[in-house]
C-alpha positions in Angstrom: 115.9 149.3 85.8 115.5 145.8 84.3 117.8 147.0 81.5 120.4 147.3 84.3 119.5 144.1 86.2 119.8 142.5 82.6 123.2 143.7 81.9 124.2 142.7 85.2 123.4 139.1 84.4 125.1 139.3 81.1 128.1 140.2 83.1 128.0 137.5 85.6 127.2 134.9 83.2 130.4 136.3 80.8 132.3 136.1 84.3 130.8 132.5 84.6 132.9 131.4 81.6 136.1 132.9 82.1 136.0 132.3 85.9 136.4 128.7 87.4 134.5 130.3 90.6 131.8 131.1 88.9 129.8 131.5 92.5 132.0 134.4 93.4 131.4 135.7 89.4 127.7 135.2 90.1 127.4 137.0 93.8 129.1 140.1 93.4 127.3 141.6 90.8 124.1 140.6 92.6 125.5 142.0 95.8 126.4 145.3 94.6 122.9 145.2 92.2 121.3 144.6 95.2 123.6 147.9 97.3 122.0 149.8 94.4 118.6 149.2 95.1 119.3 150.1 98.6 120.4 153.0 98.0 117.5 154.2 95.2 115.1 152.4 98.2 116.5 155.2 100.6 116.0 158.1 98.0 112.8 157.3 97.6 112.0 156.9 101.4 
């Protein structure tokens, strides 16, 4: 899981470079992180 989350960041912060919005590079890998926990959340539930 933090091998994931970790990779994620690597990806927004290589988005961060080659992006001049880097906000918008930065919130949707967090946004669909964050639809995956939701989803592994619900499984668990």
């Amino acid at each position: 899981m933090s091998s994931l989350f970790s990779s994620i960041l690597r990806f927004a912060v290589d988005k961060k470079f080659k992006t001049p919005n880097y906000n918008v590079a930065l919130i949707i890998p967090i946004y669909s992180y964050m639809k995956i926990i939701k989803k592994q959340h619900l499984k668990l539930v």
